[in-house]
N, C-alpha and C positions, 0 to 999 in steps of 0.2 A: 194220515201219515205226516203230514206240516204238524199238526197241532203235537204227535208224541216227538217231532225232531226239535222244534219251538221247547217241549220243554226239558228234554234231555240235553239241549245243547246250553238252554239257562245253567241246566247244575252240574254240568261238565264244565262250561267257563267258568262259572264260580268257586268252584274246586282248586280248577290249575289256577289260578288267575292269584289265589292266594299262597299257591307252593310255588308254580315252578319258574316266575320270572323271579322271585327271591331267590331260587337257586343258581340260575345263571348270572344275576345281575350282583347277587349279595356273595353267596357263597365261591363262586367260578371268579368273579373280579379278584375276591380275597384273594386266592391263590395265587392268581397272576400277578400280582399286588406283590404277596408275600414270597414268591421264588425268582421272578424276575422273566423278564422280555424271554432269555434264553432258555432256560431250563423251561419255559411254558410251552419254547415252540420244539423242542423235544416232547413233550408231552403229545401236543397235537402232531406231528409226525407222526409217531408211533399209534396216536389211535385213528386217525388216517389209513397207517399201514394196514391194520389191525380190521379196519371195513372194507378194504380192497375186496373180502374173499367173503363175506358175511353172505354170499348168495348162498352157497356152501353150507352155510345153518338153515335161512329159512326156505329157499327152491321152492319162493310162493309161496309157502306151507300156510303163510297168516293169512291173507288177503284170499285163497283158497276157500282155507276154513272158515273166516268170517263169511263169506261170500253163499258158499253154500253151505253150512247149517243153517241159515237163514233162513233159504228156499225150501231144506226140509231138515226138520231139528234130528230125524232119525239118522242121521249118516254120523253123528257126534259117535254113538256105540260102535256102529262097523266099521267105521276110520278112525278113531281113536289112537290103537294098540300099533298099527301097519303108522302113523303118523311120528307116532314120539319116538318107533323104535328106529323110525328113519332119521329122527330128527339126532338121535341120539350118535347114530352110525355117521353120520354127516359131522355132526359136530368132531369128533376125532379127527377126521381127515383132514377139516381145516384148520383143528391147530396144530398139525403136524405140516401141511403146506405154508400155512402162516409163519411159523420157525423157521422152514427150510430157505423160505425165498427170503429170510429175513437174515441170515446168515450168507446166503450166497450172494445179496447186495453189500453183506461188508458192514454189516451192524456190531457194534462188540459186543463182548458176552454182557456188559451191565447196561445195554439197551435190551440185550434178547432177554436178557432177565426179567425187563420189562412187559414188553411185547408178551410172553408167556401169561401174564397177567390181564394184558389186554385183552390178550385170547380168549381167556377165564370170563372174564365178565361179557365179553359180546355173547358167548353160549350161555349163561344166566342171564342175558339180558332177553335174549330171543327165545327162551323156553320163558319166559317173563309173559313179552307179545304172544306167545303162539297161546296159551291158558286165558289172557284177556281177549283174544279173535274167539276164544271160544264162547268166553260172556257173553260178549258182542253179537256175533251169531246166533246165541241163544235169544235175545234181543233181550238183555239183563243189563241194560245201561245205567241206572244209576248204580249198580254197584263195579258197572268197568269205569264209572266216572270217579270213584274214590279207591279203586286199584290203582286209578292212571297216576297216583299221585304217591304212592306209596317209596318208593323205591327213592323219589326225590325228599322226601319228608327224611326218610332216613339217613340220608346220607346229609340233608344239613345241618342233621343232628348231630352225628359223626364228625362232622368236619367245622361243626362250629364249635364243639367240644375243643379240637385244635387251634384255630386262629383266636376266639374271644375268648377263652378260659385257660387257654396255656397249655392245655391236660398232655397234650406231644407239644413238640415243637413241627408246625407242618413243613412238608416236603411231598416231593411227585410221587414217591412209590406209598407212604402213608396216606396220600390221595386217593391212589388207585387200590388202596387196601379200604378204602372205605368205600367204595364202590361194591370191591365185592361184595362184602358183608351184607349193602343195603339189595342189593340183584338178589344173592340167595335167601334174604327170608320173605322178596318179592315174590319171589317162584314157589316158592313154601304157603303164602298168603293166599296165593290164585288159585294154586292147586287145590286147597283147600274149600274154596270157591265152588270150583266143577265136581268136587269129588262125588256131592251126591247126584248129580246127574247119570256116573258112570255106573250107576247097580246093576248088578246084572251082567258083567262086562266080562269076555271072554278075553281072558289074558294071554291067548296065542295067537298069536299072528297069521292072518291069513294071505297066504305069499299071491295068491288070485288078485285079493283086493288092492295087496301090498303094488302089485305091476301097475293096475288098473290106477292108482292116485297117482303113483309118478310119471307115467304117460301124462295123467290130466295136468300136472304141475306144472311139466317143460316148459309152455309158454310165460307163468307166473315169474318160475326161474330165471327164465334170460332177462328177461326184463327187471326184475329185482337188480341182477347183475350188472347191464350196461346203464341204470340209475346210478347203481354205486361209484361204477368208476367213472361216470360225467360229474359227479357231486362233488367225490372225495380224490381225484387222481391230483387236482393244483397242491395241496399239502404235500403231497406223496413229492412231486414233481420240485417244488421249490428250494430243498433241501441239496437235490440231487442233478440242477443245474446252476445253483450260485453258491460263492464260497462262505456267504455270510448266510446261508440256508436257517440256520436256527430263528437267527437274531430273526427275518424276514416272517417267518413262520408264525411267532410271539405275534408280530405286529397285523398280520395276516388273522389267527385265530383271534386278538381282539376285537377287531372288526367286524369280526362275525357274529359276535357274541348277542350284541343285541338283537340282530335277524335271528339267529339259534331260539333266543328267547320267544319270541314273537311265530316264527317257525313251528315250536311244539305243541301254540295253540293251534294254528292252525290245520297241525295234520291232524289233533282230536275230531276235526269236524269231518274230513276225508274218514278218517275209522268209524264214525258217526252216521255215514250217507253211505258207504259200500254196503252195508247189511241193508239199510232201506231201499238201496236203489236197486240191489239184485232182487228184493222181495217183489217191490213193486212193477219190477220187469218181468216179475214168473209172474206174476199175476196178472200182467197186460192192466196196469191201471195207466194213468194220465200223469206222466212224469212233469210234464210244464212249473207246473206251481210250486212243487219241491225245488227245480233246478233256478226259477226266480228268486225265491226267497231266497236261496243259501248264494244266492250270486249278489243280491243287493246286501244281503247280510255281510258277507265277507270281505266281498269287491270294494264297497264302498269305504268303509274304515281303513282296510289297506293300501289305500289311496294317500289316505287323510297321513297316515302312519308316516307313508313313504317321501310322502310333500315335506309332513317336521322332521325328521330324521336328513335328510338330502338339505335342504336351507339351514341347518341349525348342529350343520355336524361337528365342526370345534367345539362350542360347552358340549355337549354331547357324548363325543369320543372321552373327551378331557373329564369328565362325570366320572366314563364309566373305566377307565385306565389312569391314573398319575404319571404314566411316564407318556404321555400320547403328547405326537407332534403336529405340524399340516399336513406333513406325508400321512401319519396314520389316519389322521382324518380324510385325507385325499380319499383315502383306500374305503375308510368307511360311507362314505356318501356315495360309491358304486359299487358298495356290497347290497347296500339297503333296499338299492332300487329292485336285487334280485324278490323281496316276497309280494310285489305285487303280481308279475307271472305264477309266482308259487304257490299263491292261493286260486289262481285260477285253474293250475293243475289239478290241483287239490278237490275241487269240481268236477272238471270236464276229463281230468282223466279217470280219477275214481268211477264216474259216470261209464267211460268206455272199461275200462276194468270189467264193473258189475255186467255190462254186456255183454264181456266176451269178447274183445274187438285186441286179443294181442297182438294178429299180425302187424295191423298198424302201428300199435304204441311199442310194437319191440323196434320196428323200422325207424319210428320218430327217436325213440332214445337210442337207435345207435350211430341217427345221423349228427343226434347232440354231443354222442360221446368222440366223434370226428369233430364236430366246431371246436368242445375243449380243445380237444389235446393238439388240434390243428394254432390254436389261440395262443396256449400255452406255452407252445412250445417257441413258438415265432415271439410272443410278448415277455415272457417273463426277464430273458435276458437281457432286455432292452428295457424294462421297465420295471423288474422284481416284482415283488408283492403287487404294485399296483396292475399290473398286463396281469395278473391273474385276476383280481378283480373286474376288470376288460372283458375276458374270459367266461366269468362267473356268469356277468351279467346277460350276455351278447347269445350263451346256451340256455339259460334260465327263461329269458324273452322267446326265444326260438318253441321251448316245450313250451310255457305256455299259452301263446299265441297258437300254434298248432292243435294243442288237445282241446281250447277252447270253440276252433271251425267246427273240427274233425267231427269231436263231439257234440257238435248242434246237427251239423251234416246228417253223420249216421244213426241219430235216435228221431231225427228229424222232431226238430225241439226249433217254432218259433216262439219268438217272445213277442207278448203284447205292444204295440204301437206304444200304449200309457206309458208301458215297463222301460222302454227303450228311450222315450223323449225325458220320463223322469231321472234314468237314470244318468244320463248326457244332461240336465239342468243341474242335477246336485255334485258332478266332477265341476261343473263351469263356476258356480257358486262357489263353493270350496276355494278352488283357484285364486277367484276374486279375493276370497277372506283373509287368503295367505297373503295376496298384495296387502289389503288394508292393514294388517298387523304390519306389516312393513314398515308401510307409509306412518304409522302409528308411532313406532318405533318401540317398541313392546319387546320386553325381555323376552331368551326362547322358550322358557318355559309360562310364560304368559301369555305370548301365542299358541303354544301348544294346547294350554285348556281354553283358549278362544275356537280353535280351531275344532279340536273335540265335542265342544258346546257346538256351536253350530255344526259338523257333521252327525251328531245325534240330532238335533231339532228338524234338518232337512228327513233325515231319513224316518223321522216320525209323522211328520208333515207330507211327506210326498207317499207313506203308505208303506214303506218298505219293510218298518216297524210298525204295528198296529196297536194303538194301546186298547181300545177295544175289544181286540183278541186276545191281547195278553192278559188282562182284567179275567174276561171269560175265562182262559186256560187255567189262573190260578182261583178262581173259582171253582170251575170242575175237578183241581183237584184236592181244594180245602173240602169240597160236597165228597169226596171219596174219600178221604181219610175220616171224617164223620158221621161214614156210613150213609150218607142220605141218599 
């Protein structure tokens, strides 16, 4: 099981790693770039607004189905039909409460006209995820690792069509029209995908089984839910306690931008390890070695990530926005620190997920979605944009510190003395190197591939990466593509 995650997570990074920080950083800067601080943080508002209610689409339905067709691919036929027709019945209701509350907070008609749109795409986007959880579950990862990227590829097509060739002039609603475009002929591609697996497929619904999934889902559900509004409730929130809410917002979504980017890779690895870890927990195998590897694999880059990002955030911010000040960098250097807790979720809660273990993880995110909004609400007025970054950080740390116990606790997962002294030498290293670029006085981006060099050479050195096995891995499978 390492050696098939070892190489589906190779060409799953290698996949995104080519689309999708180009789209955040090239295509998504554009825009902000080209509409300005204001009209951007209307943007993010509204698509904030737009995932308040997005439990409503999926009620677990992915992490679900990923989870279990895994453990038995038969359940793909007889939940199938009772899935999408719920998914479908669902999706209605939310964009009809999505409008509602969106008009009854006093949005005008040329935001709701917006919002309507955002609607649109989060049900394309999530009938998107639910066809790739079905890949996934199928355990068809190299072809969920070139879906993953599809929806992005397209729309920086689309939208680079606009900023570098002129073909529109862009703007936020021709933005969000080229989202849709690229969602529906995602959902069209995937489908495509699964279709042959459904032969045979009884097209009515059976209201038994229909009961039976959404009982099993309540827990997925709530927890989808109170994720959503600890993640996305500071946008919602910013607008609608200060009078300069837009402007704040722009400078707010910028700073997230790069975590966004860095963010997408990392939940491919969570959608990567929930199929493996619920197989290899029906199966009663030896989780340890899976749970090491994707913790030094992750942990430790994230580290390295968060050290140049935090020391180097003026050129940084200033890179990645033209109109960015100290304040926005302020804000960025305590957004950033948010993904090294978020790759450890990304582990240890994925891990209790594939268990089974909601009561806990609905308790943990809903005592995160009290820190937010306890945070937010006491900081933002006092600090704007930056007290939600305060915020961001102070619930982010909390989940993942907590899922990373829980989940050693309850799978009873120790790690090797080696794993544990090598892992605490190469944070201390690191550390050290960040000083010596200092002391060096090295541009940030010449500390940065300092720093990258040497967090790669420890983690090859100390074992965490094995060029031995990876040598082997890609051996075995140049011997399987030529038959031998």
């Amino acid at each position: 099981m390492k050696k098939t995650f070892i190489s589906n997570f190779i060409l799953l990074m290698s996949v995104n790693l080519l689309i999708k920080p180009f789209w955040i950083l090239g295509i998504d800067r554009g825009v902000q770039n080209a509409v300005g601080y204001e009209q951007y943080g209307i943007y993010s508002n509204l698509f904030a607004f737009s995932m308040l209610f997005i439990t409503l689409l999926d009620l677990g339905i992915n992490n679900y189905t990923s989870s279990n067709i895994a453990k038995d691919p038969l359940k793909l036929k007889q939940e199938f039909v009772a899935l999408t027709g719920f998914k479908l019945g669902s999706s209605l209701i939310y964009l009809a409460i999505t409008l509602f509350l969106g008009l009854a907070i006093g949005y005008p008609i040329d935001r709701i006209k917006l919002l309507w749109i955002f609607g649109l795409n989060q049900i394309l986007c999530y009938f998107y995820t639910f066809f790739r959880s079905i890949v996934g579950g199928l355990q068809l990862f190299k072809t969920d690792a070139f879906l993953s990227v599809v929806d992005r590829l397209l729309m920086i097509i689309l939208c680079g069509l606009m900023l570098w060739f002129g073909v529109f002039e862009m703007s936020i609603t021709k933005f969000i029209w080229a989202q849709t475009i690229a969602y529906a002929s995602a959902v069209a591609l995937s489908f495509w995908v699964i279709k042959p697996h459904l032969k045979g497929l009884n097209w009515q619904i059976d209201w038994q089984a229909f009961k039976k999934i959404v009982s099993e889902m309540l827990p997925y559900a709530l927890l989808s839910l109170l994720m959503t509004f600890y993640t996305r409730l500071d946008v919602v929130l910013i607008p609608q306690i200060l009078p300069d809410g837009d402007i704040q917002n722009g400078i707010y979504a910028s700073a997230y931008r790069l975590l966004e980017a860095a963010n997408m890779m990392a939940a491919l690895v969570a959608m990567l390890l929930l199929p493996m870890f619920s197989k290899m927990i029906a199966g009663k195998m030896d989780l340890k070695p899976l749970v090491q590897f994707s913790t030094g694999l992750l942990l430790l880059p994230a580290f390295t990530f968060c050290l140049i990002a935090y020391f180097y955030q003026d050129p940084i911010i200033h890179l990645l926005n033209k109109q960015s000040t100290a304040y926005s960098a302020s804000i960025f250097g305590l957004v950033i620190l948010c993904f090294f807790p978020l790759c450890a979720m990304y582990i240890y809660g994925t891990l209790l997920t594939a268990n089974g273990n909601f009561k806990i993880l609905n308790i943990l995110a809903a005592a995160a979605l009290l820190i937010n909004l306890g945070l937010n609400i006491w900081l933002i007025p006092i600090y704007k944009a930056y007290g939600a970054a305060i915020a961001a950080i102070s619930t982010q740390g909390f989940i993942g510190l907590s899922n990373f116990v829980i989940g050693k606790m309850r799978l009873k997962i120790y790690f090797d003395r080696q794993f544990v002294q090598n892992f605490f030498l190469a944070v201390l290293l690191i550390s050290m190197s960040m000083l010596l670029s200092n002391y060096l006085n090295l541009l940030w981006w010449q500390s940065a591939i300092f720093l990258v060099i040497i967090t790669l050479g420890l983690m090859f050195y100390l074992k965490f990466l094995d060029i031995q096995q990876a040598i082997a891995l890609l051996k075995s499978r140049s011997d399987e593509k030529s038959g031998i």
